[in-house]
VMD Tcl script that builds the backbone (N, CA, C; Angstrom):
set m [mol new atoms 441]
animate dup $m
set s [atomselect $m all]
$s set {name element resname resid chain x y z} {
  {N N UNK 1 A 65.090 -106.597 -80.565}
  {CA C UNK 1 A 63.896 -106.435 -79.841}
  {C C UNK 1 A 63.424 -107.802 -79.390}
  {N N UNK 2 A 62.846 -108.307 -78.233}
  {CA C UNK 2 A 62.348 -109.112 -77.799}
  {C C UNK 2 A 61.228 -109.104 -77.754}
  {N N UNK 3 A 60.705 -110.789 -78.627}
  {CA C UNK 3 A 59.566 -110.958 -78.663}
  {C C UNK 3 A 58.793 -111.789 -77.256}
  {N N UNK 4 A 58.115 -111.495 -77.276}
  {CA C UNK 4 A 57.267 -111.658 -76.217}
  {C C UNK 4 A 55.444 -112.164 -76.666}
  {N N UNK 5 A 54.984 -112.667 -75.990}
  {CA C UNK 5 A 53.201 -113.040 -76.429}
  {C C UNK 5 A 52.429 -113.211 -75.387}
  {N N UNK 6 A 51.584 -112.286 -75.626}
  {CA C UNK 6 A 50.442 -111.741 -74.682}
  {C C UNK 6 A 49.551 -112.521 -74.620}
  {N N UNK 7 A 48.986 -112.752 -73.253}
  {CA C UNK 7 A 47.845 -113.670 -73.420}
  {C C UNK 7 A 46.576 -112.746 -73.630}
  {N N UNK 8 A 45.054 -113.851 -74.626}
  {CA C UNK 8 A 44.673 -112.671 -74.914}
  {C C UNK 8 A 43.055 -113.585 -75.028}
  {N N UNK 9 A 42.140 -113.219 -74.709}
  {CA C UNK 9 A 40.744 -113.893 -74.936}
  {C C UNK 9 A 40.639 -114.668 -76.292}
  {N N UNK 10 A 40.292 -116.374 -75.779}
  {CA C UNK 10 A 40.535 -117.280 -77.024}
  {C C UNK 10 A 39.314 -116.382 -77.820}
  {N N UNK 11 A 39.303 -116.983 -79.702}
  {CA C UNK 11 A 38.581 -115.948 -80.332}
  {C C UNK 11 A 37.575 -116.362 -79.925}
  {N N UNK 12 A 36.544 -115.546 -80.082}
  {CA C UNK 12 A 34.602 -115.573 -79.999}
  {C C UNK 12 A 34.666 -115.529 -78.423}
  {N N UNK 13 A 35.299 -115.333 -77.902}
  {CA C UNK 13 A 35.362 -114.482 -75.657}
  {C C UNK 13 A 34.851 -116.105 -75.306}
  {N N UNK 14 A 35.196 -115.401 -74.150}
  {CA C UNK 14 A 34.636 -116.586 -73.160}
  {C C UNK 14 A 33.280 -116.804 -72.737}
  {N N UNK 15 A 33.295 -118.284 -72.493}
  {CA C UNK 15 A 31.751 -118.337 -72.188}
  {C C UNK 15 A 31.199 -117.989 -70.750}
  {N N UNK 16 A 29.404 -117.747 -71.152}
  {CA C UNK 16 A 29.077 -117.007 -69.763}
  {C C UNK 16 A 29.264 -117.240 -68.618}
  {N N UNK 17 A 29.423 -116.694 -67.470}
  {CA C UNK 17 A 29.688 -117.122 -66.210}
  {C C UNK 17 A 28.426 -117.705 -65.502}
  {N N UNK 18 A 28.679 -119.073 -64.508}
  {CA C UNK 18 A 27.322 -119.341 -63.707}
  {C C UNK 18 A 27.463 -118.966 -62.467}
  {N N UNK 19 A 26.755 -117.829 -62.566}
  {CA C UNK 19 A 26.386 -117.456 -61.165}
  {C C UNK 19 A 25.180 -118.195 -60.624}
  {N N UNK 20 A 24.608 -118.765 -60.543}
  {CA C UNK 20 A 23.244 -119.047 -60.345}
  {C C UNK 20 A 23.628 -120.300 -59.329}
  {N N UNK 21 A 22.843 -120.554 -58.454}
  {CA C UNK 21 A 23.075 -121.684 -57.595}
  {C C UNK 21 A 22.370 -123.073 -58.391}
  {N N UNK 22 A 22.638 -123.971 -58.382}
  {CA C UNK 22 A 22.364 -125.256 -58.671}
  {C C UNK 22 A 21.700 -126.239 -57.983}
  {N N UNK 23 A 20.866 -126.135 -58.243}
  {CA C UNK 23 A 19.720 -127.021 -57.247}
  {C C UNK 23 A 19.880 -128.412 -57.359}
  {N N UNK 24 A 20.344 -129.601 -56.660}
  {CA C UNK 24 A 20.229 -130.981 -56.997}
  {C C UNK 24 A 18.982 -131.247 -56.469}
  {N N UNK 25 A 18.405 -132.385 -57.823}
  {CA C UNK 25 A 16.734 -132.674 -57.372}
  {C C UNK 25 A 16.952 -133.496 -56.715}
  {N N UNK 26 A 15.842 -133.159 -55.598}
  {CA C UNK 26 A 15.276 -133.314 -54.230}
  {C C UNK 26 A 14.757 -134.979 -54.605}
  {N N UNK 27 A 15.037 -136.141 -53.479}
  {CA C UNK 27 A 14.056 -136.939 -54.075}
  {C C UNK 27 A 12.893 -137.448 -53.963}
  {N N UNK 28 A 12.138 -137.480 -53.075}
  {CA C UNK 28 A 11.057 -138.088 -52.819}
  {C C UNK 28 A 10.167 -136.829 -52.258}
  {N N UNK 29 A 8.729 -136.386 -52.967}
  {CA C UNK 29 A 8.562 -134.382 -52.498}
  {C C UNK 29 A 7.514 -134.692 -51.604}
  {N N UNK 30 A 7.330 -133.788 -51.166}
  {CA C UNK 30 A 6.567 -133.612 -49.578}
  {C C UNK 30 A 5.254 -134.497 -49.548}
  {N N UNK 31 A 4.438 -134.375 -50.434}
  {CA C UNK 31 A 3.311 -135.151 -50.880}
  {C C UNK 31 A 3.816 -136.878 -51.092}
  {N N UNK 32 A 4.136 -136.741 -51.384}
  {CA C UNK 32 A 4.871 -138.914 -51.691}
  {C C UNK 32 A 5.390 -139.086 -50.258}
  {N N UNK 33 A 5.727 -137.939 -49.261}
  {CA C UNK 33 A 6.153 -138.773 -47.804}
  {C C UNK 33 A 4.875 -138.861 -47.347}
  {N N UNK 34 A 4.366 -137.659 -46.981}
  {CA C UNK 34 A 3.129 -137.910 -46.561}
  {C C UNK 34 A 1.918 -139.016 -46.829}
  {N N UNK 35 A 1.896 -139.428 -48.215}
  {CA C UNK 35 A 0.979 -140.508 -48.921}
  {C C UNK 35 A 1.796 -141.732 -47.920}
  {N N UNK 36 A 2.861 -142.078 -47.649}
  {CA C UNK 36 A 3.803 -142.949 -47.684}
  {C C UNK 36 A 3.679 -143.434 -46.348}
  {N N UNK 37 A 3.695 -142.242 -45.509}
  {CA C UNK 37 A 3.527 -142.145 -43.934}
  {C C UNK 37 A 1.892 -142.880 -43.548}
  {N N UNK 38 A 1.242 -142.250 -44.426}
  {CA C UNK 38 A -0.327 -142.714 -44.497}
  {C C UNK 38 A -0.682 -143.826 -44.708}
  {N N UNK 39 A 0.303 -144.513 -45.520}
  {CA C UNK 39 A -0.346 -145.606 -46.275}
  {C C UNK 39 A 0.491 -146.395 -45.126}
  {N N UNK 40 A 1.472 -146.618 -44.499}
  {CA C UNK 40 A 2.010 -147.327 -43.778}
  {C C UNK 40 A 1.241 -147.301 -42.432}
  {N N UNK 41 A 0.763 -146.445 -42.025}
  {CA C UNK 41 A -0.186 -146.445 -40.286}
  {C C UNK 41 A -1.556 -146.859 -40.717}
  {N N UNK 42 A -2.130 -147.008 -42.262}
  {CA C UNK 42 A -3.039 -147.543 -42.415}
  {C C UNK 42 A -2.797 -149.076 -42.430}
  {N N UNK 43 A -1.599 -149.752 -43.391}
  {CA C UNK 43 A -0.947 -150.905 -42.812}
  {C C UNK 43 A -1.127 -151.154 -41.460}
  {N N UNK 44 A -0.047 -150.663 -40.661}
  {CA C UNK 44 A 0.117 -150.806 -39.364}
  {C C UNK 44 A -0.916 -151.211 -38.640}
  {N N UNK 45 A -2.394 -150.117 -38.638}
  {CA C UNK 45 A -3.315 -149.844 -38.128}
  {C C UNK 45 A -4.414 -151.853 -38.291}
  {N N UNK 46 A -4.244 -152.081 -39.407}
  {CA C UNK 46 A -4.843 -152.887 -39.726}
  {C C UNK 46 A -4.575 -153.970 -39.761}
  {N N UNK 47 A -2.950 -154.279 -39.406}
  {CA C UNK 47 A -2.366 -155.527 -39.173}
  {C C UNK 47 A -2.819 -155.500 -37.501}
  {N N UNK 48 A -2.668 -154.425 -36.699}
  {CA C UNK 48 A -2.710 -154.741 -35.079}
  {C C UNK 48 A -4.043 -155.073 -34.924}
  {N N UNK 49 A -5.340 -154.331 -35.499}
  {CA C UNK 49 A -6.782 -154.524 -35.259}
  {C C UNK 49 A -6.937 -156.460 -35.507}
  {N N UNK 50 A -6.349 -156.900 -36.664}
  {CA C UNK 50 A -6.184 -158.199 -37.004}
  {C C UNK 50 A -5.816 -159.244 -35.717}
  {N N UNK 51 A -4.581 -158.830 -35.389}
  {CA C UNK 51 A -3.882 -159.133 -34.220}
  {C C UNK 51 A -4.720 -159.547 -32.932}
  {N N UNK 52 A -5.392 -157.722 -32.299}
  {CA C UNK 52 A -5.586 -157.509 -31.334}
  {C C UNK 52 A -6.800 -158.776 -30.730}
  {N N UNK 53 A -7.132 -159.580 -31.818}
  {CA C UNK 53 A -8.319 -160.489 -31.274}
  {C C UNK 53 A -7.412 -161.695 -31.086}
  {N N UNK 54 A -6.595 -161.854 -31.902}
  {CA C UNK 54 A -5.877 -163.174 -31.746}
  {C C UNK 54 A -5.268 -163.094 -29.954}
  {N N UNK 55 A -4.363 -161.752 -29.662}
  {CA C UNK 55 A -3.708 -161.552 -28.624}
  {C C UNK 55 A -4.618 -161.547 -27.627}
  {N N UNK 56 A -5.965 -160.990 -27.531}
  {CA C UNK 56 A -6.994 -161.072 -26.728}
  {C C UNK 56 A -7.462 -162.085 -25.760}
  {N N UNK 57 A -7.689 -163.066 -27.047}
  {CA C UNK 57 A -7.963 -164.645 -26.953}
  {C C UNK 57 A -6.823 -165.279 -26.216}
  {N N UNK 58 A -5.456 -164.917 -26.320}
  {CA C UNK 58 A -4.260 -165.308 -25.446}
  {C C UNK 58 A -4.404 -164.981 -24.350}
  {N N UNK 59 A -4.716 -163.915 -24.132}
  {CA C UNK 59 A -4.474 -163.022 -22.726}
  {C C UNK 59 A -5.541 -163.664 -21.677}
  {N N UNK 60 A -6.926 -164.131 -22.142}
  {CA C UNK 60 A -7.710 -164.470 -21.484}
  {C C UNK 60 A -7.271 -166.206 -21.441}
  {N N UNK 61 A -6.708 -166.385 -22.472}
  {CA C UNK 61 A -6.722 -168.307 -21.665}
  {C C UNK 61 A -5.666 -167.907 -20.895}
  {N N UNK 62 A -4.713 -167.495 -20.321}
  {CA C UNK 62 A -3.630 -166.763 -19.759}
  {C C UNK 62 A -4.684 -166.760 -18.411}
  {N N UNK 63 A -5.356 -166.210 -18.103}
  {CA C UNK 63 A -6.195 -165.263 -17.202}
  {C C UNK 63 A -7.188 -166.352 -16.820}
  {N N UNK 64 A -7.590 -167.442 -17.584}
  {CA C UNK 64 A -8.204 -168.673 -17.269}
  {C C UNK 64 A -7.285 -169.840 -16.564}
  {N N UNK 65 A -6.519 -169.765 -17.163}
  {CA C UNK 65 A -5.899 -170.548 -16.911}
  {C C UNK 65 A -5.052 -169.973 -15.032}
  {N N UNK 66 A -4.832 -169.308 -14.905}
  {CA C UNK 66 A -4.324 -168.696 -13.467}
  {C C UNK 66 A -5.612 -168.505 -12.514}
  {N N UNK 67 A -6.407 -168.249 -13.144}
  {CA C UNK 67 A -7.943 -168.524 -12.354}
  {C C UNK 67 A -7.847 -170.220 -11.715}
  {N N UNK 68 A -8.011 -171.594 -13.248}
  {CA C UNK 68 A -8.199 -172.613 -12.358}
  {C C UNK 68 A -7.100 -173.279 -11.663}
  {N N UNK 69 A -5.928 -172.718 -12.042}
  {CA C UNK 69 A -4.878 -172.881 -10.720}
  {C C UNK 69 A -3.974 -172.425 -9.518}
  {N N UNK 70 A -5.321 -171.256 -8.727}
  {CA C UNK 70 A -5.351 -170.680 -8.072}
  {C C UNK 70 A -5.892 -171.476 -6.453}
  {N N UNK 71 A -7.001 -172.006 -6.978}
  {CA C UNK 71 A -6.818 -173.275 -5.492}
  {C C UNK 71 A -6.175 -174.357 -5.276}
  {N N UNK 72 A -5.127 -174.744 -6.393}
  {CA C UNK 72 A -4.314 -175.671 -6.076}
  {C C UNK 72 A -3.517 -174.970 -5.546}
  {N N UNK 73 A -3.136 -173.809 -5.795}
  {CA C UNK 73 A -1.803 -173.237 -5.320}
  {C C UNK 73 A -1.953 -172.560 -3.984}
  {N N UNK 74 A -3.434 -171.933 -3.686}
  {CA C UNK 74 A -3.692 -171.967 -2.034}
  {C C UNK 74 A -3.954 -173.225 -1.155}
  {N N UNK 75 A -4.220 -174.392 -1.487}
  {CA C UNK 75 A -4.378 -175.022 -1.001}
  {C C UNK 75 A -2.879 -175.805 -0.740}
  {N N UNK 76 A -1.745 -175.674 -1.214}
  {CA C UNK 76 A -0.444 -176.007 -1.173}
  {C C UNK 76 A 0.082 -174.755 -0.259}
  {N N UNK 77 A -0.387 -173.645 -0.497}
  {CA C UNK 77 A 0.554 -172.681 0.278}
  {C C UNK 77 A -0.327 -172.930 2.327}
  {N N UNK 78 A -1.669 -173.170 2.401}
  {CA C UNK 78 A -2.170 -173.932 3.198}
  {C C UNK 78 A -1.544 -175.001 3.671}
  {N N UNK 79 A -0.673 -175.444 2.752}
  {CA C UNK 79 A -0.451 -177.397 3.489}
  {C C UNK 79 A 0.864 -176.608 4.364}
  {N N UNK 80 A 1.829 -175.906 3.405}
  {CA C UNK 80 A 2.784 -175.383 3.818}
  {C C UNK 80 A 2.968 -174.575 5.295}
  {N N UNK 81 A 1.688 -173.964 5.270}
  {CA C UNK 81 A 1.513 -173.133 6.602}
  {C C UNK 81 A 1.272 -173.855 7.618}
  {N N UNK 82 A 0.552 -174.703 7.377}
  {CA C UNK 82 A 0.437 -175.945 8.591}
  {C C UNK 82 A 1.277 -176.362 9.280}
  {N N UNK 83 A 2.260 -177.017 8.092}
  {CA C UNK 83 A 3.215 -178.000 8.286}
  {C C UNK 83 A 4.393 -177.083 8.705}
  {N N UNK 84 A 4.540 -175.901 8.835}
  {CA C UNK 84 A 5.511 -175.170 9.445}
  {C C UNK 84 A 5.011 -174.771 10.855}
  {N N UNK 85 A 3.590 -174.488 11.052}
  {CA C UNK 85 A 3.071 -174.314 12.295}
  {C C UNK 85 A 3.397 -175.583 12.979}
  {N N UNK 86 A 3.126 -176.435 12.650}
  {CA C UNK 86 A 3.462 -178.356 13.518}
  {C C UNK 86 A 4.940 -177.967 13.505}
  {N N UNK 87 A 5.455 -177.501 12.785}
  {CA C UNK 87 A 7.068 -176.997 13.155}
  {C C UNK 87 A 7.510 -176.651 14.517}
  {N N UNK 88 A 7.024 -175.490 14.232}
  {CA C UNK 88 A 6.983 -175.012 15.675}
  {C C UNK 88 A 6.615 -175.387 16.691}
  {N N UNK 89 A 5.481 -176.065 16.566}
  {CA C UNK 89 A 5.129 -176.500 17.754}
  {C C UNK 89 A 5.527 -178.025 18.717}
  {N N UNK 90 A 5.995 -178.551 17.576}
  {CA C UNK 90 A 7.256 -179.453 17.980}
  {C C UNK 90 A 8.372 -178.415 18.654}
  {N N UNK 91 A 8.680 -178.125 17.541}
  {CA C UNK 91 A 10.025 -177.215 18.308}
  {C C UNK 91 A 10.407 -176.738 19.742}
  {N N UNK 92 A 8.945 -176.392 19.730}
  {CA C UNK 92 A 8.097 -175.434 21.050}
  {C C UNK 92 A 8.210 -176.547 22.403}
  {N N UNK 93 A 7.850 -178.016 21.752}
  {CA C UNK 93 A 7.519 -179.156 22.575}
  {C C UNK 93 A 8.941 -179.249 23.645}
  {N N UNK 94 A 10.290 -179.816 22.429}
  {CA C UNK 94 A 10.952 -180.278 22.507}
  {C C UNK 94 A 11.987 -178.705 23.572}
  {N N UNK 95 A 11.961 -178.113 23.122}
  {CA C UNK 95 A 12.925 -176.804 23.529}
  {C C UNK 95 A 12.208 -176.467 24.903}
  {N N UNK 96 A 11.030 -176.575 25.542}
  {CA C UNK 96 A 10.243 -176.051 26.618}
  {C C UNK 96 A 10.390 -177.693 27.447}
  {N N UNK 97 A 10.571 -178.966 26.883}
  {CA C UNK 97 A 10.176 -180.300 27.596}
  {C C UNK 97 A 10.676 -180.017 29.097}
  {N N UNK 98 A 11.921 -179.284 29.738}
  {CA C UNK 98 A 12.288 -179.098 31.120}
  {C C UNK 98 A 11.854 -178.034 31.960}
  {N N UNK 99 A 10.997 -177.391 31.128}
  {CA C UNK 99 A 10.596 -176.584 32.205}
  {C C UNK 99 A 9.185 -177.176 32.817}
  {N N UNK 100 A 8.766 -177.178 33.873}
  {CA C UNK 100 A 8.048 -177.605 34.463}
  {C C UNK 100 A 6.377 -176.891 34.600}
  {N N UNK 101 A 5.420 -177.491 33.910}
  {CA C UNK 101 A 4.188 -176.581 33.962}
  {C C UNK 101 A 4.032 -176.215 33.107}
  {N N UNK 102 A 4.958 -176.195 31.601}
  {CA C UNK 102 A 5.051 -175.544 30.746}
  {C C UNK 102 A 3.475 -176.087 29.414}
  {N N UNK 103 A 3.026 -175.234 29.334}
  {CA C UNK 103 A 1.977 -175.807 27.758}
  {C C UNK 103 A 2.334 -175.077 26.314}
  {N N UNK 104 A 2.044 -175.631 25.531}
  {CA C UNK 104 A 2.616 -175.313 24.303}
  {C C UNK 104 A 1.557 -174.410 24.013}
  {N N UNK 105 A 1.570 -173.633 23.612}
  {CA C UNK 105 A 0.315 -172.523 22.567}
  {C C UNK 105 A -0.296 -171.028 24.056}
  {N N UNK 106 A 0.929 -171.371 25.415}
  {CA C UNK 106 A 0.767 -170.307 26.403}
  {C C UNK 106 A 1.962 -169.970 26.991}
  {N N UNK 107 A 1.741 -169.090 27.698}
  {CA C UNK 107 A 2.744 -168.569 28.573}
  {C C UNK 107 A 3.224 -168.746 29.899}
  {N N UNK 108 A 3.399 -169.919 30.724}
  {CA C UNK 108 A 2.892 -170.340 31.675}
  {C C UNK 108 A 1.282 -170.812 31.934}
  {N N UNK 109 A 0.340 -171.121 31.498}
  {CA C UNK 109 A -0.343 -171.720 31.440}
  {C C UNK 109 A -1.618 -170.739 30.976}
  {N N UNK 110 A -1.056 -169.081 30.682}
  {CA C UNK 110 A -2.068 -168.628 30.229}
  {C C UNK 110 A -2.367 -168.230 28.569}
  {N N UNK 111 A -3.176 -168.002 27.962}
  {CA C UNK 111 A -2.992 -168.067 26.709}
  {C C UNK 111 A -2.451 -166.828 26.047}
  {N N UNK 112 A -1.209 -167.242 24.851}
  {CA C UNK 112 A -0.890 -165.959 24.513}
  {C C UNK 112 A -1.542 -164.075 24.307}
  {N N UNK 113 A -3.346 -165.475 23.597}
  {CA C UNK 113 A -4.008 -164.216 22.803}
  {C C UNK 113 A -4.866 -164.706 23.318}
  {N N UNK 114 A -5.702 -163.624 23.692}
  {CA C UNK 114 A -7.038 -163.503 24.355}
  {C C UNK 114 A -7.989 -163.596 23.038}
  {N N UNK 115 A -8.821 -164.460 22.893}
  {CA C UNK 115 A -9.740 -164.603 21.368}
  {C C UNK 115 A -11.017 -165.089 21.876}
  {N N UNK 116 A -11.611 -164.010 21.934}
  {CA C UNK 116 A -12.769 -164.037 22.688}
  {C C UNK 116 A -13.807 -165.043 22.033}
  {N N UNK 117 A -13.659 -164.687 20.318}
  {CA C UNK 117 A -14.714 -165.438 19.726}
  {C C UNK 117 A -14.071 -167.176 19.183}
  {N N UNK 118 A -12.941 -167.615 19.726}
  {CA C UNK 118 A -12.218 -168.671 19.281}
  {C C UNK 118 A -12.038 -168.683 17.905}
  {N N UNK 119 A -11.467 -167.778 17.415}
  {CA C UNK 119 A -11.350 -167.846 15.976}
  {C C UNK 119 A -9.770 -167.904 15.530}
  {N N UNK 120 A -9.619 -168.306 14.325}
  {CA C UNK 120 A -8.356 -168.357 13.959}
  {C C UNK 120 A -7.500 -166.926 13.980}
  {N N UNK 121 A -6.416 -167.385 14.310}
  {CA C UNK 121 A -5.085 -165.564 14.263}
  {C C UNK 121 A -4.088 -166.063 13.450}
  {N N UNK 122 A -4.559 -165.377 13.072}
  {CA C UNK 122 A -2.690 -165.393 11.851}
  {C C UNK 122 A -1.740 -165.162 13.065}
  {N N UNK 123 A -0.549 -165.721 12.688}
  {CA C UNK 123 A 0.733 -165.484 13.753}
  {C C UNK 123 A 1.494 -164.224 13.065}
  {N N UNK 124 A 2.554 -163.815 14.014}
  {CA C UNK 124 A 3.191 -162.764 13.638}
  {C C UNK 124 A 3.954 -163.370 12.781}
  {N N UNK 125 A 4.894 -162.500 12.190}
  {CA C UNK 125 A 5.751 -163.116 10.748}
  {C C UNK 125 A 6.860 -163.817 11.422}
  {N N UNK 126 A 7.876 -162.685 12.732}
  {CA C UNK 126 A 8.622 -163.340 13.253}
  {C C UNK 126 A 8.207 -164.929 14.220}
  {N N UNK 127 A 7.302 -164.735 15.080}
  {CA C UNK 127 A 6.658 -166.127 15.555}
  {C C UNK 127 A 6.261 -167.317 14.107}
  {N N UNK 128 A 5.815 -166.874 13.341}
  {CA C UNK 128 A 5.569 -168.049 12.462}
  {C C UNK 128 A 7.014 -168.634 11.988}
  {N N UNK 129 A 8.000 -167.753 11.655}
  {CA C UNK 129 A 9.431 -168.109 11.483}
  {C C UNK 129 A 10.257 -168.107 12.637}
  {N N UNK 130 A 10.106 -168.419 13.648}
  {CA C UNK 130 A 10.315 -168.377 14.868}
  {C C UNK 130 A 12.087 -169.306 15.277}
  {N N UNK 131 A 11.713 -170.655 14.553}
  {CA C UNK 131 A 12.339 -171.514 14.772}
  {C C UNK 131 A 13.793 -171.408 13.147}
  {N N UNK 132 A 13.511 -170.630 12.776}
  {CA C UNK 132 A 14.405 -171.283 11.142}
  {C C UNK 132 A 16.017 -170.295 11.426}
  {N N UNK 133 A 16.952 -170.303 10.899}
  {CA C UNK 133 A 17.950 -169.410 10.776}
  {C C UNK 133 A 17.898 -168.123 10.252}
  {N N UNK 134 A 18.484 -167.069 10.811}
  {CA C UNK 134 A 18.347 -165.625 10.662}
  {C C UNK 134 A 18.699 -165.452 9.353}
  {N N UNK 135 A 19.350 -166.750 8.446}
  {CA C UNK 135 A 19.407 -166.560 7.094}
  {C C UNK 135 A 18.025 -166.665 6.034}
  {N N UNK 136 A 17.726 -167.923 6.610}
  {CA C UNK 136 A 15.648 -168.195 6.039}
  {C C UNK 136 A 15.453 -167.163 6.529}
  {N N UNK 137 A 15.812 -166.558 7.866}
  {CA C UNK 137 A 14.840 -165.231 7.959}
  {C C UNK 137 A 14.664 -164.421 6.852}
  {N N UNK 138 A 16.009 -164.009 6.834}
  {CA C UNK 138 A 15.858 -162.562 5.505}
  {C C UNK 138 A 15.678 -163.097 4.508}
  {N N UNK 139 A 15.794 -164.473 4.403}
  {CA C UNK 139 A 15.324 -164.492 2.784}
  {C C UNK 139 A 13.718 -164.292 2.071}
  {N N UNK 140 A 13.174 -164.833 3.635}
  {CA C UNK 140 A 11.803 -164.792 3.587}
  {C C UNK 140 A 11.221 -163.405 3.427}
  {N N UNK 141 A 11.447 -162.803 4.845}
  {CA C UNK 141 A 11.238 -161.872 4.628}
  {C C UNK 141 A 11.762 -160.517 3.373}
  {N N UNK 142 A 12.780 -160.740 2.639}
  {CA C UNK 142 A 12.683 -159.900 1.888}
  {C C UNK 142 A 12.593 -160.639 0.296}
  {N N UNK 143 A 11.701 -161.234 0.085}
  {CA C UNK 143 A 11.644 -162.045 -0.834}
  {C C UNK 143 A 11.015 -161.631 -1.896}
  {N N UNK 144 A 10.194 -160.967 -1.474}
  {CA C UNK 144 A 8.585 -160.302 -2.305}
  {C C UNK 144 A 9.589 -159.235 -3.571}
  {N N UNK 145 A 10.940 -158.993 -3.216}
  {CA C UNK 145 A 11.341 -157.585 -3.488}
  {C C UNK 145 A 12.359 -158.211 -4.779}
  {N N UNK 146 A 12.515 -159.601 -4.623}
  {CA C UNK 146 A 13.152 -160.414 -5.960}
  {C C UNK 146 A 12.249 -159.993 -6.921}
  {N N UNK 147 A 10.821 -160.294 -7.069}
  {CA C UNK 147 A 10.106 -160.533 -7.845}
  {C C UNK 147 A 9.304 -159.149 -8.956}
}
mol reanalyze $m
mol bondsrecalc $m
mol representation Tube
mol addrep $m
């Protein structure tokens, strides 16, 4: 006869089964973010209020300061306008010298612009750049669009 051996529940059975799901603790619980969140925008809140006078005080010497060098810088963009108008009008001198009858600031001897009250005219953009290369042209003119 052949022996043979059955497998068979070690003695005292087996132990209970876990059915149950296993929760790993959570770490930080809803209340400690919230405190956490709070306590940091109260930080936050109170470092910028701190700040906001220091940055204030910047912004306005900033704002002072472009205030008192605002007529130096019209009064240069003035010298500039001048001294490009005498441009032209050299230009005007020298390029018209053979024609005969000719005056500078007309059209044959009549005036471009009728200005009834003799007051100053801004020139057109192309006439004020009248004389420079079609390269100064566009640069001028599309210049504003660098910035």
């Amino acid at each position: 006869m052949a022996s043979y051996r059955q497998d068979r529940a070690p003695p005292g059975g087996y132990g209970p089964i876990e059915w149950a799901k296993k929760v790993k603790p959570r770490g930080v619980s809803g209340y400690a973010m919230f405190l956490g969140f709070g306590a940091f925008s109260l930080v936050g809140g109170a470092v910028t209020a701190l700040n906001k006078k220091r940055i204030r005080k910047q912004e306005l010497e900033l704002i002072e300061a472009r205030i008192s060098v605002e007529p130096l810088m019209q009064a240069e963009k003035d010298r500039l306008f001048l001294k490009q108008c005498r441009k032209n009008r050299d230009d005007e001198n020298e390029l018209m010298k053979d024609v005969p009858g000719w005056e500078t600031g007309t059209l044959y001897g009549k005036p471009v612009y009728h200005n009834k009250y003799n007051r100053w005219m801004e020139p057109d953009f192309y006439e004020y750049y009248a004389h420079v290369s079609p390269k100064t042209l566009y640069k001028r003119q599309y210049e504003r669009l660098k910035h």
